[in-house]
N, C-alpha and C positions, 0 to 999 in steps of 0.2 A: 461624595460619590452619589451619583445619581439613582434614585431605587430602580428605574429603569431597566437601566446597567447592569445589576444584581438579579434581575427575572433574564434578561438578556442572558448573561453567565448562566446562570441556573439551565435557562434552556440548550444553552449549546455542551454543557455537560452532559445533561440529558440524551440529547443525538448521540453524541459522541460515544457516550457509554453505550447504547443502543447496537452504533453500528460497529463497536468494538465487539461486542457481545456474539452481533448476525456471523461477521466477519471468523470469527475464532468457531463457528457452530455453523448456519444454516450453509454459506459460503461455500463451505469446502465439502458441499454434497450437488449433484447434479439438479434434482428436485430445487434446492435453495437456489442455484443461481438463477432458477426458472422464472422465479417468485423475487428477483433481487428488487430493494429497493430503489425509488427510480432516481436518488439523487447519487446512489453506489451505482447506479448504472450511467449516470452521468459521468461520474469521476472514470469508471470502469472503462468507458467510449473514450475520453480524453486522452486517457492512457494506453490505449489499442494505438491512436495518431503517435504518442509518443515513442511507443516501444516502435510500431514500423519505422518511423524514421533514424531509431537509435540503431536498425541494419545499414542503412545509409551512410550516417554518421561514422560507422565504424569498419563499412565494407571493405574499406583500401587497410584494413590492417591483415589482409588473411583470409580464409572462410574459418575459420575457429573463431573468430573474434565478430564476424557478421553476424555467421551464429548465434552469440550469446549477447551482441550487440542491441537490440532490442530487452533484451532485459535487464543489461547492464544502464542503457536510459533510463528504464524505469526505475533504477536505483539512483543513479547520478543528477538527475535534475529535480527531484524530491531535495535530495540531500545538501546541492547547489541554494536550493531553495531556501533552506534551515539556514544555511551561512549568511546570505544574505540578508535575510530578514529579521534573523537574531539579532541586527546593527540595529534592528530600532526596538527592540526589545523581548522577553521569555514571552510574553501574551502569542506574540505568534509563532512559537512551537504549537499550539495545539493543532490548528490546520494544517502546519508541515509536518510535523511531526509524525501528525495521521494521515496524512498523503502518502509519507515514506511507507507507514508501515500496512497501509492500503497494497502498494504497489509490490510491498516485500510478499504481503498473502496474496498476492493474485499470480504473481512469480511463483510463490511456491506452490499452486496446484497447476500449473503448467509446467513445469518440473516433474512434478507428482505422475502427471499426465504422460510421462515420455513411454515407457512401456507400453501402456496402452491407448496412444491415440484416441480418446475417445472425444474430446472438447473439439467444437466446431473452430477450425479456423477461417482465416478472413476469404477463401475460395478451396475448389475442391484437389486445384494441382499443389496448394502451398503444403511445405517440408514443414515439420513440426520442427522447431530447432533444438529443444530439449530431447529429443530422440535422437537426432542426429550428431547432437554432440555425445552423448553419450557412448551412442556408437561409436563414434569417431576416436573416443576415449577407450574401446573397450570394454568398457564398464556398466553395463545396464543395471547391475545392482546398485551403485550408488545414487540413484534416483530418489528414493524412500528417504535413506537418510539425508543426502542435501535438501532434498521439500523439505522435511521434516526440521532441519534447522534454520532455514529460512521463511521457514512460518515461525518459528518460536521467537525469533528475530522481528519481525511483524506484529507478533502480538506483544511483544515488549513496547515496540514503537507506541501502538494504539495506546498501549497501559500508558506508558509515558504521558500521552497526547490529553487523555483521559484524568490523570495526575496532576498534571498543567493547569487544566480549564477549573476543576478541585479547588488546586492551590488559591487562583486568583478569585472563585467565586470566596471562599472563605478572609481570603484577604480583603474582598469589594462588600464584603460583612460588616466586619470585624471595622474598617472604615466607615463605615456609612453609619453603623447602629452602637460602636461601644467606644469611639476615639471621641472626643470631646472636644 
């Protein structure tokens, strides 16, 4: 293995723990997403294209499912993502992995957010759809606890993602400096 390879690993555990870290802490306050880093602001923008079009994708099911349609992409094509790419190997769970659980925390403070509309949406006539569903449900208390498990769900992903990049830095070690 090339020592190259091993600062490479080293470094993308590094991020990775990083923006596990922002993600589970600064993320889930107004002030932090202000301040978000700008490659979590990339993935974050990515993911805005995805979730609008996961309304689209899902609109001819209903408006309960349009609804949640957008957040349900941003769970399904993460997770598509994992299946596929597991075919060529565990190395890349850490990018999917932490895509997923990227997308499970950004879900869950728009969740979070249904009570009190406070997050900017993409204009100023758009429906928040975690309020609406909620509504629609009845239920405006269940807000708290669904966020609340689909972040803990997210921050598993990241740990996971985080555990991954670990495994194989120690393994690209263990290769490189003590197999013979």
């Amino acid at each position: 293995m090339n020592k190259s390879i091993i600062v490479l690993d080293l470094l993308v555990l590094a991020v990775v723990a990083y923006f596990t870290w922002y993600m589970a802490t600064d993320y889930q306050t107004f002030a932090g997403r202000a301040h978000i880093p700008f490659v979590l602001w990339v993935i974050d923008t990515i993911d805005l294209f995805i979730h609008e079009g996961g309304h689209f994708f899902f609109g001819f099911m209903g408006r309960l499912i349009y609804f949640m349609g957008g957040s349900l992409m941003q769970v399904v094509l993460p997770s598509l993502a994992i299946w596929v790419f597991l075919k060529s190997g565990f190395r890349s769970l850490i990018g999917t992995l932490y895509w997923l659980g990227h997308n499970l925390i950004n879900v869950s403070v728009y969740i979070g957010d249904a009570p009190y509309r406070r997050l900017p949406l993409i204009s100023d006539s758009a429906i928040h759809d975690w309020n609406w569903i909620f509504n629609h449900l009845g239920d405006m208390d269940m807000a708290a606890p669904v966020s609340t498990t689909v972040f803990v769900a997210g921050i598993a992903a990241c740990v996971g993602a985080v555990l991954t990049a670990g495994f194989f830095l120690v393994s690209d070690i263990r290769e490189t400096f003590f197999v013979e």
